[in-house]
N, C-alpha and C positions, 0 to 999 in steps of 0.2 A: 152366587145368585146374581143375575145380572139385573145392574142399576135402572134399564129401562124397566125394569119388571115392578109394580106395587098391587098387590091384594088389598081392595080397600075393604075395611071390617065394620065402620060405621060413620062418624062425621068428618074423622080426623081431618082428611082431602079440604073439605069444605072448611074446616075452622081453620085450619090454617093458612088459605088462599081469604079469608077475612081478616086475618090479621095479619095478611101482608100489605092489603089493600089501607089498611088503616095504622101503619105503620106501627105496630104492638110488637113486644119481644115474646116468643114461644117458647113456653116451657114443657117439654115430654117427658114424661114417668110413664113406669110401667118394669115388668121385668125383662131380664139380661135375651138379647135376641127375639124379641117379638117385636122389629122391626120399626122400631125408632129413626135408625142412621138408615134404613132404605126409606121411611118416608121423607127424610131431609134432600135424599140424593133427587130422588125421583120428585119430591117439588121444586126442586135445583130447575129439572127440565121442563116442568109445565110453565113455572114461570119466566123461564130463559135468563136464567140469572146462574154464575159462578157458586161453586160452595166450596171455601175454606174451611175445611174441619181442623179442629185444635182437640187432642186429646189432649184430658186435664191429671195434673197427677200431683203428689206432694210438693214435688221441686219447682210447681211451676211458680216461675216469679211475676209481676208486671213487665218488667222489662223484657222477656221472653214472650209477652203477648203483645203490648205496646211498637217494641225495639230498642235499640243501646247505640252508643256509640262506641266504634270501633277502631281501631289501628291500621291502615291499610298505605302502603309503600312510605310511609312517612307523613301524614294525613288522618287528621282525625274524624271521619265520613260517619253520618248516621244513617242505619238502616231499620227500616221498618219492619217489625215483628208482623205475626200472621194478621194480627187484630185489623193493625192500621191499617196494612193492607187491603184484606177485605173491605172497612168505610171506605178506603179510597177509592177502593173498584166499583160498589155499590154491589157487593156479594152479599150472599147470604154465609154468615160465620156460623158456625156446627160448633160447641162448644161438648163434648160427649163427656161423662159423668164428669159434671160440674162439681159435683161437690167433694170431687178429691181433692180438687184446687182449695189453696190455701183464702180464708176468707179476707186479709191483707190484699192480696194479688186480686181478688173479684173485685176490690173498691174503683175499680179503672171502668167498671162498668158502668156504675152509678149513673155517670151522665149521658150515659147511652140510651139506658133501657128507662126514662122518664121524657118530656117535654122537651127536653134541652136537643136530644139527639144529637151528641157533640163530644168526641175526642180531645181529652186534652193531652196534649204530651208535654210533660213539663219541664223533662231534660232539655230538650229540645227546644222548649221554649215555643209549642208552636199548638194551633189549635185545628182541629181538622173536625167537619161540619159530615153529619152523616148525608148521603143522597137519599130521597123517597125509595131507589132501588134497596137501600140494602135495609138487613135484615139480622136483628142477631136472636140464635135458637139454642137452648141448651136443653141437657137432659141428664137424667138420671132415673136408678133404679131403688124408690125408699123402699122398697119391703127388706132390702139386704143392705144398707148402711149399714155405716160402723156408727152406734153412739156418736164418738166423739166428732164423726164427721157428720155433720148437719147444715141444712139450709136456712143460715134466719131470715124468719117470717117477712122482714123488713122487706130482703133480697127475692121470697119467691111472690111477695105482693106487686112487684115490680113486673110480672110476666103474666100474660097469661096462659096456665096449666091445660095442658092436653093428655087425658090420661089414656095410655094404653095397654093393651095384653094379649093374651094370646088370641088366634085367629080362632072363632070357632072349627070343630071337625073337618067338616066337610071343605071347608075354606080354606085351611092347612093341607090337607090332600090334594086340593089343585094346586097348590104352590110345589110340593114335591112333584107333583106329576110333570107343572112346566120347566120349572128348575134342572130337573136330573134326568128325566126320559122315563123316570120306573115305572111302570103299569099302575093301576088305578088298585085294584085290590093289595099290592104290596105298599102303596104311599097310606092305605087304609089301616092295613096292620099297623104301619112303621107309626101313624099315627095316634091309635088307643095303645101302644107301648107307650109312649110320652106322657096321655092323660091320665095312665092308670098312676105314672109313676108321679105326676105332677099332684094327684091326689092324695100321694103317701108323705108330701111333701108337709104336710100339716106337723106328720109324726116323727119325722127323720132329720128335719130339718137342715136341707141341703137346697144347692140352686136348681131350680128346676128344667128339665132341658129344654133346651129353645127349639124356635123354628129354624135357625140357622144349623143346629146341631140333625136334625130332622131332615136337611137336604144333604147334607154331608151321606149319612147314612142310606138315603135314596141314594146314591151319586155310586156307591161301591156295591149296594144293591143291583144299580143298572149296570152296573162293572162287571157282574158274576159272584160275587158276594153272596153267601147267604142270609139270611134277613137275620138271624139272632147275632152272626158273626158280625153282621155290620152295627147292629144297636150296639154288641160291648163294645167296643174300637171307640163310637161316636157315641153316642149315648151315657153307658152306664160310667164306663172308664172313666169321663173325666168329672164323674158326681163323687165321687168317696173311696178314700184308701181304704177302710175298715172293710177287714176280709166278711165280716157275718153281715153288716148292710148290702155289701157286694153281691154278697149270695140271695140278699133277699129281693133285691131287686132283680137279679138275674130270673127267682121264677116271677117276676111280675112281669118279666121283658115276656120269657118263654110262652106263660100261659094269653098274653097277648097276640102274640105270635102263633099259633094253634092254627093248624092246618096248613103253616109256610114249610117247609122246607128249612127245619131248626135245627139241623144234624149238623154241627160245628166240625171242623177237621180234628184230626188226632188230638192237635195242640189246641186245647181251649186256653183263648186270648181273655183274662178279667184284669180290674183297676190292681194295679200292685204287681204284675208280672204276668207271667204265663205258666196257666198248669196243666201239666201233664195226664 
């Protein structure tokens, strides 16, 4: 999907060009690919400001966000992690599922995302003052946390919450249509495949597929793809190894798909292999 491209679905644009203006830390929810990291990228550009993304994950430590000192020719040199960097640049820092990050390592934040707007680095000994330009935004997806991994109340009172989801219909369809080139009636199928399956999602309890997975499968559509062959590949494939959910979603893909050209090759492609 290209970064210049955003579909806007309701305020998001607008609240978030307010709480740049008012120097606020943004926090995004919502589920996995309904376009959180293209809204970050693409207010990158309307504001004309850099974006440093940091993906978050277990190992991440402060020093890995902050910086360390290092060993270099005989010379003990400090280099600045992504964090510091972006305060220094006056970026907008992307922190993407924040709450992998270990809550130890988020303490670096603290005096960021309140009054203070201030870096401290304290190996280093040194204190770095945020500019009006910058910006720190994070996100995450609560419908699919893990228990143990959580946000305290303390940490997401510190932000304010921009919540987002999926694009309605018809708004999804134009995003495949500009995205990938597939005609309008096939981003329409490719489209109520998604919601039907995103509705089953109550009872099966799995990730629901995104809009990014939605243009993937336009993309091999506009390739010559047939439209069922493209939802397994993208779509179904990467929801469930369980052979009998596979299949159930396979007729939900099919019956969605009704009047496309669903005649798969010899070799039907589903999650788990290929069967014959």
């Amino acid at each position: 999907m290209r970064r210049d491209f955003y579909q806007v679905s309701g305020r998001e644009v607008d609240l978030f060009r307010q709480a740049y203006a008012q120097r606020v830390p943004v926090m995004l929810t919502g589920p996995t690919g309904c376009g959180k990291t293209r809204l970050v990228e693409y207010m990158g550009g309307v504001l004309n400001r850099p974006v440093v993304t940091i993906s978050c994950h277990d190992d991440l430590t402060s020093s890995d966000l902050v910086g360390r000192y290092t060993v270099s020719g005989g010379d003990v040199v400090w280099h600045d992690g992504p964090l510091t960097r972006a305060v220094k640049e006056g970026a907008i820092c992307y922190m993407d599922e924040v709450v992998e990050a270990r809550h130890d390592s988020l303490a670096v934040l603290h005096s960021l995302t309140d009054h203070r707007r201030t870096l401290f680095l304290d190996r280093a000994g040194a204190v770095v003052e945020a500019p009006d330009a910058f910006m720190l935004v994070c996100s995450y997806n609560p419908a699919y946390r893990s228990s143990l991994k959580e946000l305290k109340p303390s940490f997401r009172q510190r932000f304010v919450t921009v919540a987002m989801t999926y694009l309605p219909a018809e708004l999804e369809v134009q995003v495949l249509v500009s995205e990938s080139g597939v005609d309008r009636a096939a981003a329409q199928r490719l489209v109520k495949c998604a919601s039907s399956i995103r509705n089953a999602d109550d009872v099966l309890h799995f990730e629901p597929p995104s809009t990014r997975v939605l243009v993937t499968a336009a993309k091999l559509v506009a390739a010559g793809a047939s439209e069922l062959e493209a939802a397994e590949v993208s779509i179904l494939a990467p929801l469930s190894n369980d052979g009998a959910i596979t299949e159930g979603l396979r007729e939900l893909a099919a019956a969605s798909l009704l009047g496309a050209n669903t005649t798969a090759p010899d070799r039907r492609v589903i999650a788990g292999g290929v069967k014959s």
